[in-house]
N, C-alpha and C positions, 0 to 999 in steps of 0.2 A: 166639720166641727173642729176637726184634729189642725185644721191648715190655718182655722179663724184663730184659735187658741195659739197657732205657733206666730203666728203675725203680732197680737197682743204681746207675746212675748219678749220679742225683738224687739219692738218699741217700746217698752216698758225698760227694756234692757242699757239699750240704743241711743235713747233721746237725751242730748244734753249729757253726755258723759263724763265728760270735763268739767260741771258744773261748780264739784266743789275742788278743792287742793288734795293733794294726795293726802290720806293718812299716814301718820307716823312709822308705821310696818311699810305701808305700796310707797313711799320715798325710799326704805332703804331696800328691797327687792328689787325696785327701777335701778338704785345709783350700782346695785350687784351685776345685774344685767347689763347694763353699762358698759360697767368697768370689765366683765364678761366679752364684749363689743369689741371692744375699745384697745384692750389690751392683751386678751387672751386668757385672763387668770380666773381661775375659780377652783376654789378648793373646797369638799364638802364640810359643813359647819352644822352639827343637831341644834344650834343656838339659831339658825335661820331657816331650819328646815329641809329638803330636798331639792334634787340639783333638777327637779324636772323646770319650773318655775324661770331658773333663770336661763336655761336654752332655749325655750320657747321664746321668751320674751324678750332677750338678745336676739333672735330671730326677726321677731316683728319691726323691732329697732332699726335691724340692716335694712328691711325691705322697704317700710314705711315713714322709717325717723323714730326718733326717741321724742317723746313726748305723753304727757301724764293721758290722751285719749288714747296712743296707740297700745302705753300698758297695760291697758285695761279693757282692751279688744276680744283677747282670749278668754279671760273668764266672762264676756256677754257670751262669746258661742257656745262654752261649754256651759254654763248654766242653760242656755235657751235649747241645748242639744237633750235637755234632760226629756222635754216634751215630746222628741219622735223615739225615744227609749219607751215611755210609757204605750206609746201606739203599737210597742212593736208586743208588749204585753197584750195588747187587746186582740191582735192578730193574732197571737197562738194561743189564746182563749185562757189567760189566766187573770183576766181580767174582763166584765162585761159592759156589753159598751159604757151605760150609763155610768159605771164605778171608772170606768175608764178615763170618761169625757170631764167626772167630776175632780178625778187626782190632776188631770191636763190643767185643767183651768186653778186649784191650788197652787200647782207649780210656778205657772203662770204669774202668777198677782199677789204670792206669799212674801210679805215687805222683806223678812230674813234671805230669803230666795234673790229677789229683787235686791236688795243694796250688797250684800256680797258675791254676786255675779255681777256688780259693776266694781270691780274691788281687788286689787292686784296681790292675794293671797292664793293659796295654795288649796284651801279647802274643798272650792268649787270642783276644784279640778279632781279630786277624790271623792268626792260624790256621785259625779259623771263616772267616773270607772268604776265606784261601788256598782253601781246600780246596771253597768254595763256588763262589770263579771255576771251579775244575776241573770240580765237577757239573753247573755251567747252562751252561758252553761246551760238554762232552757231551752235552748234550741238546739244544743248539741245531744241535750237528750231526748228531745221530740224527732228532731232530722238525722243525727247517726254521723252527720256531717264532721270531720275531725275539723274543716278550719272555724267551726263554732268555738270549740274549745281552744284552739290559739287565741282567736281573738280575746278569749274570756284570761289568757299567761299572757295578754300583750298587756289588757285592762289593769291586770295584778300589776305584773312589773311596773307600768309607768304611776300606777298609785302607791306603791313601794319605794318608787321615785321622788315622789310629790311632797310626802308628809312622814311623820314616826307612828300616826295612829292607825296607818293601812293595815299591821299587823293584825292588831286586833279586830277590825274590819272580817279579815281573810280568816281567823279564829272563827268568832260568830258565824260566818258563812259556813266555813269545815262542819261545824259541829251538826248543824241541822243538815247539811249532806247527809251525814254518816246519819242521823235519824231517820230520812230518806230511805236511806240503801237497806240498814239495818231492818224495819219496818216494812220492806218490799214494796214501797210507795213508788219507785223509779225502776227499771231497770239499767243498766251502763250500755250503749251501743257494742257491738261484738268488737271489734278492735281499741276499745277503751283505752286499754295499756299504752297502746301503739301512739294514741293523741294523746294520754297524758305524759309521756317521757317527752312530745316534742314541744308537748305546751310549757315544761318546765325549765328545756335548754334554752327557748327562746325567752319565757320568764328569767334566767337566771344571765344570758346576755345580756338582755336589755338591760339589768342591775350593774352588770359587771363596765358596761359602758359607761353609764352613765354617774356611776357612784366614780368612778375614776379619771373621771373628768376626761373619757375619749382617752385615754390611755396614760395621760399626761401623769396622775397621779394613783400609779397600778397600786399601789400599797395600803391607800383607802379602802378596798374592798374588805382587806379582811379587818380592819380596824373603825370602818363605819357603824355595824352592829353594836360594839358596845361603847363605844360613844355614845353613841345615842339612848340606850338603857342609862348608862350611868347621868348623863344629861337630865334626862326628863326625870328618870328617879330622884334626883338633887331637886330638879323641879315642884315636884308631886310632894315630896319630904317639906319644902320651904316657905313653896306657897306663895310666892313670889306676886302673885297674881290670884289670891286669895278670893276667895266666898263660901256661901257656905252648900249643903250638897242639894238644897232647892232652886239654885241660885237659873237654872235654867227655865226652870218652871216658871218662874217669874217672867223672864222673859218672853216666853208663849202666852202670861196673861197677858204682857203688856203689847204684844204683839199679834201673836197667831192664835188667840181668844177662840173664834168658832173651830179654826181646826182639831185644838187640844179638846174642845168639849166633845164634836164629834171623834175623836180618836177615839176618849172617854168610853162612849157609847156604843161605838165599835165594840172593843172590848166585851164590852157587856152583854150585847146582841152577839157576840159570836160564843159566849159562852153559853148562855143560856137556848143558842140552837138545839133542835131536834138531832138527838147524836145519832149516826146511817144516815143521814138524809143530807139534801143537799139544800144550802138556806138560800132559794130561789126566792130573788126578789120579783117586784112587780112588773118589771121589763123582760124576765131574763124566759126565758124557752128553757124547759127542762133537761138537762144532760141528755146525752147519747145513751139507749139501753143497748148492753151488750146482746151475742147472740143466747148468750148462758142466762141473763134474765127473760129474754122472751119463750126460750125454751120451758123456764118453768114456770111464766105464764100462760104458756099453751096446755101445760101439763096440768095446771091447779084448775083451767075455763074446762077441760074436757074427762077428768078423770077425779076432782076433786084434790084437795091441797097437797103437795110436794112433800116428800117424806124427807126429816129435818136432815140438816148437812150434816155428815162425820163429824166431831170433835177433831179439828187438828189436836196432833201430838205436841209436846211442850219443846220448846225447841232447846236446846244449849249450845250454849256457848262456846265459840270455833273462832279465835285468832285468824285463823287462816281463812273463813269464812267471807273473811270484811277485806279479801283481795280476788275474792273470788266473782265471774259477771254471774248476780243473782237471776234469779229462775222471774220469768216474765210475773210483772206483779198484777194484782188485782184491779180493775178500774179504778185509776185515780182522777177523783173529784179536784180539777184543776185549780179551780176559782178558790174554793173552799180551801186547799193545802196553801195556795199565795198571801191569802189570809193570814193564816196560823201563822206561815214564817213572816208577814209582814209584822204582825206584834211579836211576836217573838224579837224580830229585829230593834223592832221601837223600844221595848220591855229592856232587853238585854245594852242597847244603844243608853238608855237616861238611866243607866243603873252604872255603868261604866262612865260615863262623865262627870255624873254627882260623887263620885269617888273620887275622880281624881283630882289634884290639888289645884292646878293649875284653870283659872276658872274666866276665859274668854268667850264674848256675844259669838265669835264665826264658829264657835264648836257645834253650836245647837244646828248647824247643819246637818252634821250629821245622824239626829236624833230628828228631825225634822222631813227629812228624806219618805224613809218608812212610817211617820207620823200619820203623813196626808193621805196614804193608800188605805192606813184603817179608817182615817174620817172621811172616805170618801166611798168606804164601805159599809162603813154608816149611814150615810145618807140615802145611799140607792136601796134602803129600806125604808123612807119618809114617805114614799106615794104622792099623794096632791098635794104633799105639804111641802116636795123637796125643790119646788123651783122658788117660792116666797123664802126656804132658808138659805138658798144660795144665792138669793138677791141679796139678803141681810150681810150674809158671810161675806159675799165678794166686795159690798159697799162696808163693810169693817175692815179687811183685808188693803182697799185701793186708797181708802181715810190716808190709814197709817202707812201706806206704799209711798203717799205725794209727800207728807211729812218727813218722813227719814232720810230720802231719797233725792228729791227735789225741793228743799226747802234750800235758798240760796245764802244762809247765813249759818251762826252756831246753835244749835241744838243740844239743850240738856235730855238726852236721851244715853243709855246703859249700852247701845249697841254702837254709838263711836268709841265707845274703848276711851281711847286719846288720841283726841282727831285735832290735826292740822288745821288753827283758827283759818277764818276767813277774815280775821285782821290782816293777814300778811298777803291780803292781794293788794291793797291798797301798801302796803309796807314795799311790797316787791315794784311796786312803781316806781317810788320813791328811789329803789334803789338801781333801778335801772334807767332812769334820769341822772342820778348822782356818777361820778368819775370816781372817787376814793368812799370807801365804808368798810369803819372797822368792828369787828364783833368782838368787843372785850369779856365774852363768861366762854364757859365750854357749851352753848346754846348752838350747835353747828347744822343742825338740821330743824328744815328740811331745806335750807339753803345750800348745802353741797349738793344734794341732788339737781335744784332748781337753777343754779351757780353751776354746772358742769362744764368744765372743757375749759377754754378761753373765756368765757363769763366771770371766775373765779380770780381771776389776773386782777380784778378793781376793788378785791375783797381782804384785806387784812386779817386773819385771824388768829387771835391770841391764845384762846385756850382757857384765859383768866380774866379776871380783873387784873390791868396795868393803874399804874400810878397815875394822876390827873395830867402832871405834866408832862409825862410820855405818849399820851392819847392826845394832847394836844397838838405837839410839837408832830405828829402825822398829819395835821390841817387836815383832817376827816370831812366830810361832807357829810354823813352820817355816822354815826355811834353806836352801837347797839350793847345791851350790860343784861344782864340778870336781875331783875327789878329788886331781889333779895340780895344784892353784893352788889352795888351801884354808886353813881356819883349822886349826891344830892344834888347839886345842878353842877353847867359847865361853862362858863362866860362866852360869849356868841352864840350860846346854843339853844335851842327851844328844845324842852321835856314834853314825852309822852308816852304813856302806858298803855302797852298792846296786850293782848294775847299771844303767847305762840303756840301753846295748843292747851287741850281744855276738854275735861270729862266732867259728868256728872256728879254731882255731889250728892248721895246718897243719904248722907246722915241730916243734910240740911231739910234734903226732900220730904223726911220722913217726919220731920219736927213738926214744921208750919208753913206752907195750910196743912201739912197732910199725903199721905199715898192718895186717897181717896180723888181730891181737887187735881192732884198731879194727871192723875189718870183722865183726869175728863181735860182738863186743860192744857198738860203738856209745860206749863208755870213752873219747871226746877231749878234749882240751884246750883252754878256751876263752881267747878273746880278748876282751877286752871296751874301754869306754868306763863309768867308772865314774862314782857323784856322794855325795859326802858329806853328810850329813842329819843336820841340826840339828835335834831336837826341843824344846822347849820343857821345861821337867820342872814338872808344876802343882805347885803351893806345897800 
């Protein structure tokens, strides 16, 4: 099942990757990488993120060529790599198959899932090592093994790497640790200590590498931190990129519909469990009884019921306790604890980004992640009913996967942000037939990108609007203006009004027809950035 769902994956991933134009961010991450390439330079920036993105991707550059399918190679793997993470969940039994088999195939086929792991952002790639810390810290305390626990300081660092929101990431995970320990849920394998001082030197290498660009710029380490506070704080303060703190939930309706109802559900089914027991669904084989429970079922079949346990004593609180390897804990109910801290994750995840100011479609990744584990742990209580709702689900889910996805033109949809029309394929023809084209506004992307190297040489760019007669006196073969700060016409020239890129227009969508009609039709109203196009008209 696990191998069917990873193959859907890939091809979901895989096919037609190039189909649209890069977006306005994966132009300037590519032209980073590049220039990264190309020239050696890169200096860390909290205004583009982490320096993991553009080593990798200058990487692929060298090996494969620079080109918009190769940038966008690495978030297919690491999104489609999320799928043998979840299997590794099923193998050490904190996940049962069915809930297992049902989060694989969410993963799989979830449109958000889907268009930003074809998507030369940063996100993808800190979900995968979210979700990595979580499997090699389970195994490091099922197995005892210390290289679980590097893997889980390699997962950190390179997600520390990647983005500013790993912090709080690595927060929320701590915190239910320490619930864990405290609570005698886990115990620490005997040399704990010994793999956590190595997991942290190599956690705090891999930082110090790569935040200093490989040594070039050692001085960043200590000055990256609060850049980057002070950055996003100004951010979050500004709102630069404003909504309001429902603003993702919208999103799940417009998209991830059956996952959020089943998360919903989840929820609710997990509260309202039988508290001591374990919420065995209709597939699952009842936990493992210890030797201490059969003991005092032998004792209540032969002698009559087991005389009550002692009252533990009340315990207090010990500082030093919480560094101490706790005393082996009581059987823990595996399935049932992945649970708790999946909501927990989910709960505490849309609680933390409906806060913050700054309000883009690729965050709901990370709320999305732990989303589909409770709605798929909801489902593995449906019975006869759960394979008709994951037909429904997955034919809701693969609708809106072909649309966002694979639709080969522009789409009024919330989750291109401001995406690179698909006028400027037809534009970029034009200008790679043409010998001279000049760009009179500061409209520069995502034609620098697409224009790199030697391509750039046939390209004039001004920065402004110039005077009519100075654009002319270039004998342009093209023209390109800001359709807002433009020539009314140019003698020789034929006019036309493009796109150059284009969002949703929200307030128009909401007027007339309606949310309602949008929702079933997809009919909204764009927003754009436009540029007027001077052609030449041959004699």
């Amino acid at each position: 099942m696990f191998l069917a769902i990873l193959i859907v994956a890939l091809i979901l991933r895989f096919a037609f990757l190039d189909l649209k134009l890069f977006h306005h961010d994966e132009a300037i991450h590519a032209w980073f990488s590049y220039q990264l390439l190309t020239q050696g330079t890169y200096v860390y920036d909290p205004v583009y993120h982490g320096p993991f993105l553009y080593y990798v991707t200058a990487g692929m550059f060298a090996l494969f060529g620079d080109s918009d399918l190769v940038g966008r190679i690495l978030p297919c793997i690491f999104g489609t790599a999320l799928i043998p993470l979840v299997y590794c969940l099923y193998r050490m039994q904190y996940l049962s198959g069915k809930t297992a088999v049902i989060a694989g195939i969410f993963v799989a086929i979830a449109p958000e899932m889907i268009y930003f792991s074809r998507f030369l952002r940063n996100d993808v790639f800190v979900v995968f090592f979210s979700l990595l810390i979580v499997v090699a810290f389970l195994a490091w305390i099922q197995k005892g093994k210390w290289y679980y626990l590097l893997i889980a300081g390699i997962a950190a660092a390179l997600g520390m790497c990647s983005k500013e929101n790993m912090p709080l990431i690595l927060v929320t995970f701590g915190l239910f640790f320490l619930y864990l320990v405290w609570s005698r849920k886990i115990t620490l394998p005997v040399h704990w200590l010994r793999d956590a001082v190595l997991a942290f030197l190599v956690f705090a290498g891999i930082g110090c590498l790569f935040y200093s660009s490989f040594g070039a710029h050692p001085e960043v380490i200590l000055t990256a931190g609060p850049s980057a506070i002070e950055h996003w704080l100004n951010m979050h303060n500004q709102q630069r990129i404003g909504g309001p703190p429902y603003y993702y939930l919208l999103l799940f309706v417009l998209y991830e519909l059956p996952i959020l109802l089943f998360a919903i559900a989840g929820v609710i089914l997990y509260l309202r469990r039988p508290r001591g027991e374990k919420p065995v669904t209709a597939d699952e084989t009842p936990a493992e009884t210890t030797d201490a429970e059969l003991f005092e079922r032998a004792e209540e079949t032969e002698s009559g019921p087991a005389p009550p346990a002692p009252v533990p004593a009340k315990k207090r609180f010990s500082f030093t306790e919480l560094f101490r390897r706790p005393e082996p804990p009581a059987v823990m109910n595996r399935q049932e604890e992945f649970i708790r801290f999946a909501i927990y994750w989910t709960i505490i995840a849309c609680l933390t980004y409906a806060y913050i100011g700054e309000k883009v479609p690729w965050l709901s990744l990370h709320q999305l992640v732990p989303m589909i584990f409770v709605a798929a742990y909801a489902l593995s209580f449906a019975g006869k009913y759960t394979k008709p709702l994951m037909v429904l689900a997955c034919a809701f889910l693969l609708v809106v996967t072909f649309h966002v996805a694979f639709t080969p033109a522009d789409i009024a949809e919330p989750i291109v942000q401001v995406q690179n029309s698909e006028d400027l394929v037809e534009m970029m023809a034009a200008i790679d037939a043409a010998d001279k084209v000049a760009i009179a506004s500061d409209q520069g992307w995502p034609y620098t990108w697409y224009y790199r190297g030697d391509a750039w040489n046939k390209i004039s760019y001004y920065g402004r609007k110039i005077s009519e007669d100075s654009v002319l006196a270039g004998d342009f073969d093209i023209i390109m203006t800001h359709d807002g700060d433009s020539y009314e016409s140019l003698p020789g020239y034929e006019k036309k009004t493009i796109r150059l890129s284009y969002w949703i227009d929200a307030a128009a969508t909401g007027s007339d027809p309606g949310w309602l009609r949008y929702y079933v039709t997809r009919d909204g109203k764009f927003g754009s950035i436009n540029t007027d196009v001077f052609t030449k008209i041959s004699s």
